[in-house]
DONUTOR-5959 format. One record per atom (N, C-alpha, C, O, CB): x, y, z; residue in one letter. Coordinates in steps of 0.1 Angstrom, whole numbers, padded with zeros to 4 digits, always signed. Glycine has a CB too. Example, Ala and Ser with C-alpha at 12.3 -4.5 7.8 and 13.67 -1.06 7.14 Angstrom:
REM DONUTOR-5959
+0132-0057+0078A/+0123-0045+0078A/+0132-0033+0078A/+0142-0033+0085A/+0113-0045+0090A/+0128-0022+0071S/+0137-0011+0071S/+0129+0000+0079S/+0134+0011+0080S/+0141-0006+0057S/
This chain:
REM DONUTOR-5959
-0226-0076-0317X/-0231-0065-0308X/-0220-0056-0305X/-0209-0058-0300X/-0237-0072-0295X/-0224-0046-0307X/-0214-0031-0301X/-0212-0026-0289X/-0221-0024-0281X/-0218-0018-0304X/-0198-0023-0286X/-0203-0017-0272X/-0208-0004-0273X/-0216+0001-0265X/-0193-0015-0262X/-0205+0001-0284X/-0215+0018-0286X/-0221+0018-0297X/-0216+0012-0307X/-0206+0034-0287X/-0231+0024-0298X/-0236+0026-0308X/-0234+0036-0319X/-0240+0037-0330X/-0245+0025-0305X/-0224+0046-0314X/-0220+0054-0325X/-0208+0062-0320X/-0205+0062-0308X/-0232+0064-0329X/-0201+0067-0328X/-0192+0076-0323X/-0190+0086-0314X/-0180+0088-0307X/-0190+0079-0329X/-0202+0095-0314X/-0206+0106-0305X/-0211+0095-0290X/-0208+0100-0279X/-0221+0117-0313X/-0216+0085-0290X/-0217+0078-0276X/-0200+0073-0272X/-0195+0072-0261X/-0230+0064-0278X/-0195+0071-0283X/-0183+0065-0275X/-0172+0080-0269X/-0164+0080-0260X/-0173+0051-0289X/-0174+0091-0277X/-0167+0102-0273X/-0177+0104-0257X/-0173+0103-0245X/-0169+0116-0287X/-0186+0106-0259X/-0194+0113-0246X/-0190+0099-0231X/-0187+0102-0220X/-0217+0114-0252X/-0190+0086-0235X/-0180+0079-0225X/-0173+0082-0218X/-0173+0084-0206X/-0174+0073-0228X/-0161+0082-0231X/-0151+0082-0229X/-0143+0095-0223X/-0131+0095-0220X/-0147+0078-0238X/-0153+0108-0220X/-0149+0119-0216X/-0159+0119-0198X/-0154+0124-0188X/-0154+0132-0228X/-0170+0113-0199X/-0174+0106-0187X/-0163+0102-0178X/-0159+0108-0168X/-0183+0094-0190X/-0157+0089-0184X/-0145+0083-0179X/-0137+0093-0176X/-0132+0090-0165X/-0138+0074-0187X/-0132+0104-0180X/-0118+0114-0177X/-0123+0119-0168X/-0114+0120-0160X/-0112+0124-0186X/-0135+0126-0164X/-0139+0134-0160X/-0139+0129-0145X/-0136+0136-0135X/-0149+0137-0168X/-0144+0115-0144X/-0148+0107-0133X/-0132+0108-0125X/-0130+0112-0113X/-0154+0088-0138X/-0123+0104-0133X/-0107+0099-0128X/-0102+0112-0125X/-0096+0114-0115X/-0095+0090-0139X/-0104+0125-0134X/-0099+0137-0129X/-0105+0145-0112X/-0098+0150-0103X/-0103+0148-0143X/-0119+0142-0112X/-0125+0148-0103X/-0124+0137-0091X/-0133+0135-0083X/-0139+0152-0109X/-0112+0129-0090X/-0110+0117-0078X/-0119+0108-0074X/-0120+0102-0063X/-0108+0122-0066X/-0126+0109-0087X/-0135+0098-0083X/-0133+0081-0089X/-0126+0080-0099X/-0148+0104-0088X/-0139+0068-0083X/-0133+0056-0090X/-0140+0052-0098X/-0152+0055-0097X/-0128+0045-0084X/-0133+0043-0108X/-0140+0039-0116X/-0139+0023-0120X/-0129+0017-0123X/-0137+0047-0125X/-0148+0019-0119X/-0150-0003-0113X/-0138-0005-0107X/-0128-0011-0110X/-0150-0018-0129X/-0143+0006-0092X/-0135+0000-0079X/-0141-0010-0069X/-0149-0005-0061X/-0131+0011-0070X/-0140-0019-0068X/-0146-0022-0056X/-0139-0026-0039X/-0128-0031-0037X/-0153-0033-0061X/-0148-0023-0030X/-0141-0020-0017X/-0128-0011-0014X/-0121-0013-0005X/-0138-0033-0013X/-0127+0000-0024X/-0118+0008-0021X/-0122+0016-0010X/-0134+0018-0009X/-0116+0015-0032X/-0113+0022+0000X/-0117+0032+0013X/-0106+0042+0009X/-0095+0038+0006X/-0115+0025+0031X/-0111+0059+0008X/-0108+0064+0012X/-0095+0066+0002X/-0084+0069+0007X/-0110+0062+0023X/-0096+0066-0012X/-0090+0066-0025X/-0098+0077-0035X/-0109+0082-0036X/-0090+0052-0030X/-0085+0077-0040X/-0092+0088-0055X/-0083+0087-0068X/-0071+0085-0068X/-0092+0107-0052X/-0090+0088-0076X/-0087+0083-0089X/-0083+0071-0099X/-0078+0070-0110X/-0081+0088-0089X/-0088+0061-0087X/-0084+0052-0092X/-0090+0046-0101X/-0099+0053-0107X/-0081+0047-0085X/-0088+0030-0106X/-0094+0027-0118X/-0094+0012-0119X/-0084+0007-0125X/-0087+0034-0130X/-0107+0002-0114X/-0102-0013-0118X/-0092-0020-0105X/-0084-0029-0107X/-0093-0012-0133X/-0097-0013-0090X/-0092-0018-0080X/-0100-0022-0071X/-0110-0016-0068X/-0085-0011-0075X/-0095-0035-0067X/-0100-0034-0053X/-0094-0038-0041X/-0083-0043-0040X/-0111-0041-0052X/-0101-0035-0033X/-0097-0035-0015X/-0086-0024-0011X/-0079-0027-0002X/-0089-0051-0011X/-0085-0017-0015X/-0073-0005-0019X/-0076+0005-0009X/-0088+0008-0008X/-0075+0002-0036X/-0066+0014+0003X/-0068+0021+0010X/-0059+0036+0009X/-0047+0038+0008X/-0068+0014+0021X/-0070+0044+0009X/-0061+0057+0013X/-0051+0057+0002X/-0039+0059+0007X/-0054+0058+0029X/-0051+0055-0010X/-0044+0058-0026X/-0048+0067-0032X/-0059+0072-0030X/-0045+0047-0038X/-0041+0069-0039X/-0046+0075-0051X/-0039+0072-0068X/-0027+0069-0069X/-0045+0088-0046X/-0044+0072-0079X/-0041+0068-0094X/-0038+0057-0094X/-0027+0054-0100X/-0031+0076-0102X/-0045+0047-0088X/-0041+0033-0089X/-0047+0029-0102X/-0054+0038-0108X/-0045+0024-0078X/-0046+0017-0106X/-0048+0010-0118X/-0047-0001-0120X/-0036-0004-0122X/-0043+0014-0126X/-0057-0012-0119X/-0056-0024-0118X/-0051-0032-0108X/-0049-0045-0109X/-0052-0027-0128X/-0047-0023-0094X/-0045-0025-0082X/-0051-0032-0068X/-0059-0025-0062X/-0045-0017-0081X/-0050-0040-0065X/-0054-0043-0052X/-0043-0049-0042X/-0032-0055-0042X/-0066-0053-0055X/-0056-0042-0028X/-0052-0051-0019X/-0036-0034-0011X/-0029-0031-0002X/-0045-0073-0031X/-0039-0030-0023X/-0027-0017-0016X/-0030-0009-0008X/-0042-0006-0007X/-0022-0007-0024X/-0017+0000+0003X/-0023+0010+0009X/-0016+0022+0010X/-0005+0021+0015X/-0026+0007+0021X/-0019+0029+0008X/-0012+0046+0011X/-0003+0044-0006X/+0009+0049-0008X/+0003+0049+0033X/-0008+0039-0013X/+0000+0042-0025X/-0003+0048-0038X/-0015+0047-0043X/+0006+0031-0027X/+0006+0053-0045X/+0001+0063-0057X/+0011+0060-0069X/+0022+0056-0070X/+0002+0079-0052X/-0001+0064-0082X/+0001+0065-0094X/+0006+0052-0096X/+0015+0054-0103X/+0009+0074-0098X/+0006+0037-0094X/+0006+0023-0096X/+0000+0015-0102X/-0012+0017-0103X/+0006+0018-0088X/+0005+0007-0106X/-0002+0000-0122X/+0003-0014-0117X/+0013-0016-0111X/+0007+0005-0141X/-0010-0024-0120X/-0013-0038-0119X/+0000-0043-0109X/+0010-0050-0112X/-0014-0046-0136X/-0005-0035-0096X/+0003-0037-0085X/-0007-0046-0069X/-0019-0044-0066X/+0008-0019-0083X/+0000-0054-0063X/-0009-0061-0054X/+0001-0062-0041X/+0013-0062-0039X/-0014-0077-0061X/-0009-0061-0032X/-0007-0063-0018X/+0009-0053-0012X/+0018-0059-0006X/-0006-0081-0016X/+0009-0039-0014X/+0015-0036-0011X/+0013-0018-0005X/+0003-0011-0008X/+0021-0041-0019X/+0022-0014+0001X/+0022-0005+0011X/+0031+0007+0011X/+0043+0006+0012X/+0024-0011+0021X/+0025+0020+0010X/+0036+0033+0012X/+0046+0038-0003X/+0055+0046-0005X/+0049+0027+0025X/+0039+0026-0014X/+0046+0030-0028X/+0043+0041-0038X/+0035+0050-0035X/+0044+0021-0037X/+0052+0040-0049X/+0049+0050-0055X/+0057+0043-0069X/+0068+0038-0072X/+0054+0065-0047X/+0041+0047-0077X/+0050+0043-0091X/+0053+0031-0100X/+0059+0030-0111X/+0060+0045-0089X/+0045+0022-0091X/+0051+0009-0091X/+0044+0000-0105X/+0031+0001-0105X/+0048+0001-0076X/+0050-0005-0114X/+0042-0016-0123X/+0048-0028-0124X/+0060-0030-0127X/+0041-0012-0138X/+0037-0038-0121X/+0032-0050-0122X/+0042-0059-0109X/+0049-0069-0111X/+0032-0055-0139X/+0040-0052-0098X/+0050-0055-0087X/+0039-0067-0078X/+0028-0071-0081X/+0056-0038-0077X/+0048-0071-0067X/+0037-0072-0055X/+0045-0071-0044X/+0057-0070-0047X/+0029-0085-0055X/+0041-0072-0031X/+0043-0074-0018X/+0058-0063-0014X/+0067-0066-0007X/+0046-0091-0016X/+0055-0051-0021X/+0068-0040-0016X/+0060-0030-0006X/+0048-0027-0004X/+0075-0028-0030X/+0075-0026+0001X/+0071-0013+0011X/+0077-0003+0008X/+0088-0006+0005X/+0074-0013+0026X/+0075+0005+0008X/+0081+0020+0008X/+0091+0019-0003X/+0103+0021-0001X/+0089+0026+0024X/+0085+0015-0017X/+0096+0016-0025X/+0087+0024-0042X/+0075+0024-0046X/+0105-0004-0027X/+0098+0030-0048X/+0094+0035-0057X/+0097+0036-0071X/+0109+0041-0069X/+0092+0041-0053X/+0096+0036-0085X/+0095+0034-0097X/+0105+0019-0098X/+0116+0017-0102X/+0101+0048-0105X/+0094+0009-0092X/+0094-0006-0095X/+0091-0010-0105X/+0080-0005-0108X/+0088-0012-0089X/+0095-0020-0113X/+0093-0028-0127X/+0090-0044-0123X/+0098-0054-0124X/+0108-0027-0138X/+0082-0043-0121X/+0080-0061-0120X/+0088-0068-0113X/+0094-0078-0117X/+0081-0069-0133X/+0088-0063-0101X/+0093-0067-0086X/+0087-0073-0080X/+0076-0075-0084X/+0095-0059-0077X/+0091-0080-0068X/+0085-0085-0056X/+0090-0084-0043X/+0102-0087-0043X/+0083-0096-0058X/+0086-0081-0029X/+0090-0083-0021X/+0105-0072-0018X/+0116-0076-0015X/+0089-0097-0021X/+0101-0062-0020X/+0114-0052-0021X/+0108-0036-0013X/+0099-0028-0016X/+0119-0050-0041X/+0117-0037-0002X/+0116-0027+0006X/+0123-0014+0007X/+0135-0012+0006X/+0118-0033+0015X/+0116-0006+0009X/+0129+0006+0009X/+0134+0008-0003X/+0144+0015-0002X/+0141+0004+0018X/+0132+0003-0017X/+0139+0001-0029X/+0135+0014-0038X/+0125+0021-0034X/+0134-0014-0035X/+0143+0019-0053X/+0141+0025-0061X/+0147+0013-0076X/+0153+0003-0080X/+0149+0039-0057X/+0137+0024-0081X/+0141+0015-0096X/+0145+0004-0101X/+0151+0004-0111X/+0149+0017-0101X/+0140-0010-0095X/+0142-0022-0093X/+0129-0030-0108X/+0117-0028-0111X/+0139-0025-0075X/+0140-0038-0112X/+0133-0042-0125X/+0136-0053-0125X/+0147-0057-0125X/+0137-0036-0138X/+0124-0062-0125X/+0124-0083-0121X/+0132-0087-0107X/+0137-0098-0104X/+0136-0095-0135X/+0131-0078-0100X/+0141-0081-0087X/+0131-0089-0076X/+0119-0087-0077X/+0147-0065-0079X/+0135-0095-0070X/+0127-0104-0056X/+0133-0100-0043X/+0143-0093-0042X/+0130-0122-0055X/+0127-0103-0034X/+0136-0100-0019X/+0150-0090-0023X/+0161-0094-0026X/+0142-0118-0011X/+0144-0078-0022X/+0159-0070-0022X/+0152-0055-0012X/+0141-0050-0012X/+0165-0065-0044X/+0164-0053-0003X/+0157-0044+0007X/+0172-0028+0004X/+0184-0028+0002X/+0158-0055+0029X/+0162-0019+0005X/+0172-0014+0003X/+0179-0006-0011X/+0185+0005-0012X/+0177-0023+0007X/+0174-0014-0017X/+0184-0016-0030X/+0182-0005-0042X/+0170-0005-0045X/+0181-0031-0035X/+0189+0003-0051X/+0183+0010-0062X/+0192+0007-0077X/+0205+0006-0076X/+0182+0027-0057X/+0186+0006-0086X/+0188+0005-0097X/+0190-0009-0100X/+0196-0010-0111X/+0197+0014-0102X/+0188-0021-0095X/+0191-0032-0102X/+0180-0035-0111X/+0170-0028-0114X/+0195-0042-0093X/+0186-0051-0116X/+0175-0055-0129X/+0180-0068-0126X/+0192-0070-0128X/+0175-0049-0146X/+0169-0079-0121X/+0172-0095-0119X/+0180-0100-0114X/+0189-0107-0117X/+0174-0101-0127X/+0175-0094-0103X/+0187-0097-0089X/+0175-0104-0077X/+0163-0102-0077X/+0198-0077-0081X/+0180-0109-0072X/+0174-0113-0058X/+0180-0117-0047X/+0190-0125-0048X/+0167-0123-0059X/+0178-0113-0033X/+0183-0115-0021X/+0197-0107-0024X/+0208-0112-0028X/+0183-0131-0016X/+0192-0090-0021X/+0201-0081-0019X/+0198-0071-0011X/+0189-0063-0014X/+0204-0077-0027X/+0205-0070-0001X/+0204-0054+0006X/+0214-0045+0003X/+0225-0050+0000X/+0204-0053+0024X/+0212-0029+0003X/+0222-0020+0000X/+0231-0025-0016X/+0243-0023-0019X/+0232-0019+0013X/+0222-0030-0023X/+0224-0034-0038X/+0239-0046-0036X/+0247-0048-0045X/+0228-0016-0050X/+0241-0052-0025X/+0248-0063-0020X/+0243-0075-0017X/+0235-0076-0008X/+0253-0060-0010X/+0249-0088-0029X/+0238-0100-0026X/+0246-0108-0015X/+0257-0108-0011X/+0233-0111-0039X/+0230-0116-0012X/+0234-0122+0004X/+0230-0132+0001X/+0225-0131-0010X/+0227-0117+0018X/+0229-0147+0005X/+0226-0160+0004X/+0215-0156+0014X/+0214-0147+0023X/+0237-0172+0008X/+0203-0167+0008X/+0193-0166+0013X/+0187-0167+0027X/+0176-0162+0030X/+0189-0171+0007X/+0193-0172+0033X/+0192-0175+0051X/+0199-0162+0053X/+0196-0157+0064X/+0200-0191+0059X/+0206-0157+0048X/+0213-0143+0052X/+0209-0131+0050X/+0212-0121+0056X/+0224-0142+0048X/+0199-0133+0037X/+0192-0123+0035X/+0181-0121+0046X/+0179-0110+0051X/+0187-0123+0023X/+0176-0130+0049X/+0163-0130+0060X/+0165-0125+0076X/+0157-0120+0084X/+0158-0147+0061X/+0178-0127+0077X/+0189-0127+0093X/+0186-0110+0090X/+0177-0104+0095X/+0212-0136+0094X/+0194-0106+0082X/+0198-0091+0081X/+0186-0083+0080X/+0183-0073+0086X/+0207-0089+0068X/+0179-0088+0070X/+0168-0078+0070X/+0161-0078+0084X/+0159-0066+0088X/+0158-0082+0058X/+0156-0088+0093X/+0149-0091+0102X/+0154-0080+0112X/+0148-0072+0119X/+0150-0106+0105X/+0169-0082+0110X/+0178-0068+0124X/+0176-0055+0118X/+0174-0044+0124X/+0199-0068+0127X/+0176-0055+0105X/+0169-0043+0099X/+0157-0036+0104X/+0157-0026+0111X/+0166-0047+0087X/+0147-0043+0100X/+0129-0038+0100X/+0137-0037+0120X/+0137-0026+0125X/+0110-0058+0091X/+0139-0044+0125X/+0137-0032+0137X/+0147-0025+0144X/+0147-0019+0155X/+0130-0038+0149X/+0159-0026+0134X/+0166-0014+0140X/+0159+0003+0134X/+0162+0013+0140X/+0184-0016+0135X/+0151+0002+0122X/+0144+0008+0116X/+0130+0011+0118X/+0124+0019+0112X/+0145+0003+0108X/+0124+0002+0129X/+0114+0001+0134X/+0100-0001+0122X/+0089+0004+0121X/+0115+0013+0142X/+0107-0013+0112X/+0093-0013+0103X/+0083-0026+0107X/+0089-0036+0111X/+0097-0014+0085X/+0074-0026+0107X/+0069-0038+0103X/+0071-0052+0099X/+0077-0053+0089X/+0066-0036+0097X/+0068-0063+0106X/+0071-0079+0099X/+0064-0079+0092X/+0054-0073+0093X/+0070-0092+0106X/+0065-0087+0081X/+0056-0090+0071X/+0057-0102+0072X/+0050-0109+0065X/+0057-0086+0059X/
């Protein structure tokens, strides 16, 4: 069994599909609020060009990204804030350009690092101390 039955159906799709993502509309989103363009997300708020996303909010142009907030850029990350062109991160705040990194606040350009602020590693009970005086000398959010 095909998914199309001819070439002219799979062109006329597949320009359906562009048309849908250009004009901000989603496409097998579910429970998205208040998003556009996205594609294969759900629970997703106030984004836009997500992609295989969920669970995100206020974030854009992100790829097979989860539970995160205020990004931009991000692929195949989870649980960041306000960080942007991420590579398969986690838990990284305030960050740029971070590639396999974990708990790193702060931090830009590393690659397989964990428990670092200001691209300075910390032992792990020290990372948690610092950041904690951080998020509210900064006034962010606990997570």
């Amino acid at each position: 069994m095909s998914i199309v039955a001819s070439a002219r159906e799979f062109e006329e799709r597949l320009e359906a599909l562009r048309r849908a993502r250009s004009a901000g509309g989603l496409v097998r989103c579910v429970e998205c609020v208040e998003c556009a363009g996205c594609a294969d997300s759900t629970f997703c708020r106030s984004s836009t060009g997500l992609v295989r996303c969920h669970y995100c909010v206020r974030c854009d142009s992100c790829l097979d990204t989860l539970h995160s907030v205020d990004c931009r850029g991000l692929v195949g990350c989870s649980h960041c804030e306000g960080s942007d062109g991420c590579f398969h991160s986690s838990y990284v705040v305030r960050s740029s350009g971070l590639t396999g990194c974990t708990y790193c606040f702060g931090c830009v350009g590393l690659a397989g690092r964990d428990f670092h602020v200001l691209n300075e590693p910390l032992a792990r009970d020290e990372y948690f101390r610092v950041t904690g005086e951080l998020r509210r000398m900064l006034r962010l959010p606990g997570r």
